[in-house]
C-alpha positions as CSV (number, residue, x, y, z in Angstrom):
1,X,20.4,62.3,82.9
2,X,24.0,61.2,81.4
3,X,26.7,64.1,81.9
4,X,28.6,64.4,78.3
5,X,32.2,64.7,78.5
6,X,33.1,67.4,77.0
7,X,36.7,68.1,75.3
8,X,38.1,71.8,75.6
9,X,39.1,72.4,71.8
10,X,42.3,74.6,71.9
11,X,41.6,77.4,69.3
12,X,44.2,80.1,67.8
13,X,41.9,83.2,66.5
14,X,44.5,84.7,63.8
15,X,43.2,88.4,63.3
16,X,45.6,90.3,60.7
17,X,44.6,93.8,59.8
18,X,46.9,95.7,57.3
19,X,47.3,99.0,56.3
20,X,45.8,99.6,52.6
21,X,45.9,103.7,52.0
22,X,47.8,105.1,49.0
23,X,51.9,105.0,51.2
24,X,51.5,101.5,50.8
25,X,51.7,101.6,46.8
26,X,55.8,102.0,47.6
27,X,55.4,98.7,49.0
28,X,52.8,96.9,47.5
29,X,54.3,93.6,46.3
30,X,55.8,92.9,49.5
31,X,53.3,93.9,51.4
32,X,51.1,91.2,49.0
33,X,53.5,88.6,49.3
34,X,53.7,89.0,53.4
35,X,50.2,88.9,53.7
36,X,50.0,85.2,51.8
37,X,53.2,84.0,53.8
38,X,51.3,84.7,56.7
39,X,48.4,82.5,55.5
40,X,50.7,79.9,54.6
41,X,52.1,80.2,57.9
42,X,48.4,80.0,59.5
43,X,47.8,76.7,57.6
44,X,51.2,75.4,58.2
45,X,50.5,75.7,62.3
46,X,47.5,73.9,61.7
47,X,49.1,71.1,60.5
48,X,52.4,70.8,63.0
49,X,49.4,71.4,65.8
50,X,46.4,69.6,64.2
51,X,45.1,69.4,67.7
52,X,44.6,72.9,67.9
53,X,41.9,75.2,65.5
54,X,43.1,77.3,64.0
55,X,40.8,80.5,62.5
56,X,41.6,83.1,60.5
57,X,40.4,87.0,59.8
58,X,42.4,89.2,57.3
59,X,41.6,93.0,57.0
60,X,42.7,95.5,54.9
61,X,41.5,99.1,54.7
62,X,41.7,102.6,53.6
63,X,39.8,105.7,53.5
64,X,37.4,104.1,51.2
65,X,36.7,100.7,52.4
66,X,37.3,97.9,54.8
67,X,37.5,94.7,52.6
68,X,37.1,91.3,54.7
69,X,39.5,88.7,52.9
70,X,38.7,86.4,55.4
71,X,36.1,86.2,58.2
72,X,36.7,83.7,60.9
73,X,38.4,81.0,58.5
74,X,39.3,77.6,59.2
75,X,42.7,77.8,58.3
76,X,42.7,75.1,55.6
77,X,40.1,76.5,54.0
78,X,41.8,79.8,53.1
79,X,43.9,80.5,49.9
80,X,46.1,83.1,48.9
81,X,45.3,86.5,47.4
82,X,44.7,87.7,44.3
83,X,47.0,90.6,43.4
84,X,43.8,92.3,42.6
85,X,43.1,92.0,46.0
86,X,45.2,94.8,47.8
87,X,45.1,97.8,45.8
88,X,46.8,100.6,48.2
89,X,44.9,104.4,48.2
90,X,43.0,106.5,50.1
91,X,43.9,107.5,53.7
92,X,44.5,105.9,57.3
93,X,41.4,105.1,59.3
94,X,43.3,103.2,61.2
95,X,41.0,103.2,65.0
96,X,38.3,102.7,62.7
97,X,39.3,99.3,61.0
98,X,41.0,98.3,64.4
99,X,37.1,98.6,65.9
100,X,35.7,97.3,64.0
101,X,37.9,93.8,63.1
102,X,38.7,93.4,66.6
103,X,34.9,93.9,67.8
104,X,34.1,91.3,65.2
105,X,36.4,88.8,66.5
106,X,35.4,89.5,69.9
107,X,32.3,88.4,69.4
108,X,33.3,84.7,68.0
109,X,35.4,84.0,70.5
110,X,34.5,82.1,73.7
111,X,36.7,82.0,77.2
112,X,40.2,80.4,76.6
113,X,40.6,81.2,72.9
114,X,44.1,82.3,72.2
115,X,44.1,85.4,70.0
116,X,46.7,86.7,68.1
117,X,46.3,90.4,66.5
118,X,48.7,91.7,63.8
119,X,47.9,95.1,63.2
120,X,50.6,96.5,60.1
121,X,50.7,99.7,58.9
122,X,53.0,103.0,57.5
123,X,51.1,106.0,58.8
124,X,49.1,107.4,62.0
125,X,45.3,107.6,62.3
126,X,44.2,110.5,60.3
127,X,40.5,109.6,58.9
128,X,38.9,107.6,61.7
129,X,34.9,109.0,62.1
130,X,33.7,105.8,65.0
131,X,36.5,104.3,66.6
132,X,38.6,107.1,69.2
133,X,42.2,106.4,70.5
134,X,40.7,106.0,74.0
135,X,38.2,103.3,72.9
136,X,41.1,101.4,70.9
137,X,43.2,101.3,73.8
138,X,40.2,100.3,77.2
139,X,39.3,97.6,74.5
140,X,43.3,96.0,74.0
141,X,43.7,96.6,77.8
142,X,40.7,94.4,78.4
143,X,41.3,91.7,76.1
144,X,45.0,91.3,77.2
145,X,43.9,89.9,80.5
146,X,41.7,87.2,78.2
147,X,44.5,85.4,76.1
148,X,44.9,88.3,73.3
149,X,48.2,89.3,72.4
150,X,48.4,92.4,70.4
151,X,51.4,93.1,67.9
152,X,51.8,96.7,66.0
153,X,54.5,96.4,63.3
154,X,55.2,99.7,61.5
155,X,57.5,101.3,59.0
156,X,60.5,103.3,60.3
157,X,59.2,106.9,59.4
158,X,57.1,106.4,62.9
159,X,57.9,106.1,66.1
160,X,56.5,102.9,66.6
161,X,57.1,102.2,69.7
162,X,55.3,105.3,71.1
163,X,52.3,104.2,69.0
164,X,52.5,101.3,70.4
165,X,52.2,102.5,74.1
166,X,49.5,104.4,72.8
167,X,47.5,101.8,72.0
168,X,48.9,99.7,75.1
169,X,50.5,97.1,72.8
170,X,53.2,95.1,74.1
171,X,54.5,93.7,71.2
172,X,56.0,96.0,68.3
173,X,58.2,96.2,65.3
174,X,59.8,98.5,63.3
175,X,60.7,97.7,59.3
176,X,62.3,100.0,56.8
177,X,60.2,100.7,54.0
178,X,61.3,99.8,51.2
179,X,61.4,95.9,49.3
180,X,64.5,94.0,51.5
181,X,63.2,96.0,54.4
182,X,59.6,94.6,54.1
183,X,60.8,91.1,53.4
184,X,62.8,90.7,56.6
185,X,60.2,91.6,58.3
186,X,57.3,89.2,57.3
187,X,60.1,86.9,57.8
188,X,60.7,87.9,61.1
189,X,56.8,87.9,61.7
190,X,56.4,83.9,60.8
191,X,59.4,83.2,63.0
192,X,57.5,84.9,66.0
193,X,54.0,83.9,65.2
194,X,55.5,80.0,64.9
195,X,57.3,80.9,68.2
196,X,53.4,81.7,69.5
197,X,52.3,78.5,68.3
198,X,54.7,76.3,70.1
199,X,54.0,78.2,73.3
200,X,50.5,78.0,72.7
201,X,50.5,74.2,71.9
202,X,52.9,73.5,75.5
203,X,50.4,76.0,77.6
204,X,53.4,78.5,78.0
205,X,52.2,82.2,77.1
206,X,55.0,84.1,75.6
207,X,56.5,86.6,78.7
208,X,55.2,89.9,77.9
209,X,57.4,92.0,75.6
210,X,59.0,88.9,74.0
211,X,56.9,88.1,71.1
212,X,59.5,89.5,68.2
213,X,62.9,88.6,70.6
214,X,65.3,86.1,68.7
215,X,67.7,85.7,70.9
């Protein structure tokens, strides 16, 4: 029987997971606006590196729901939001839709995916009934030995940072809250995830702890 040659695809799993609960009303157009540069950024990777897939999940929840934008997306295939689309309220379940989008992507990816979580948000866990600080953290310590790189990116009324050790993310960033704040750093954000791309496309990982350096 004939042996098929068989081309390893390079894949980039794009998992973005942002805050929704009611502190995010202060900051809801930029927060909007960030969320489709990022898309736009997603699609613009795909085609500099059209070589590599690229996929795409966007979550965003509070208290009351878990809304799945986007579900394992072929980059070019996704579009902007609506502004109808990210209504802020509710509280911070914030283990809870970290579970449960990171689970999900889990499962559809295969051995040599690169995957790339942004997790954004303005307040601590306070409403989480499944998902436990301890499970949150053995599941990122796992998947950072399998080509996941996890960033936390938080406002400046948390120590973000200790969250972040919490969690056993590598990677964070702190914003100030308010419109110029929030601007500069979805800018910042698509400067480091294109960074990601570059290194991903040369099979270079990013040194651990670099992801948001810009020096």
């Amino acid at each position: 029987m004939e042996k098929k040659n068989e081309i390893q695809v390079k894949r980039v799993f794009n998992l973005i997971i942002v805050d929704e609960s009611g502190s995010m009303s202060i900051i809801r157009k930029q927060a909007f606006a960030g969320m489709n540069e990022t898309l736009q950024t997603v699609r613009a990777m795909q085609e500099k590196y059209p070589d590599t897939e690229q996929r795409v999940t966007l979550v965003t929840f509070d208290s009351d729901h878990t809304t799945w934008h986007y579900d394992n997306a072929p980059a070019l295939k996704t579009k902007n939001l609506d502004w109808d689309a990210y209504r802020p309220g509710g509280a911070t379940p914030l283990y809870d839709a970290m579970g449960k989008a990171i689970a999900k992507v889990q499962a559809q990816t295969e051995e040599g995916d690169n995957v790339l979580v942004t997790v954004i948000t303005d307040g601590e866990e306070n409403s989480s009934v499944e998902w436990t600080l301890k499970m949150i953290r053995t599941m990122i310590e796992k998947l950072k030995k399998e080509h996941w790189t996890f960033t936390l990116i938080g406002t400046d009324n948390l120590d973000v940072e200790e969250m972040a050790n919490k969690f056993a993310i590598d990677e964070h960033l702190e914003f100030k809250q308010d419109e110029a704040g929030t601007r500069a750093m979805f800018a910042r954000e698509r400067r480091s995830r294109e960074r990601y791309n570059c290194c991903v496309e040369a099979c270079a990982p990013m040194p651990v702890g670099s992801f948001f350096d810009e020096d």
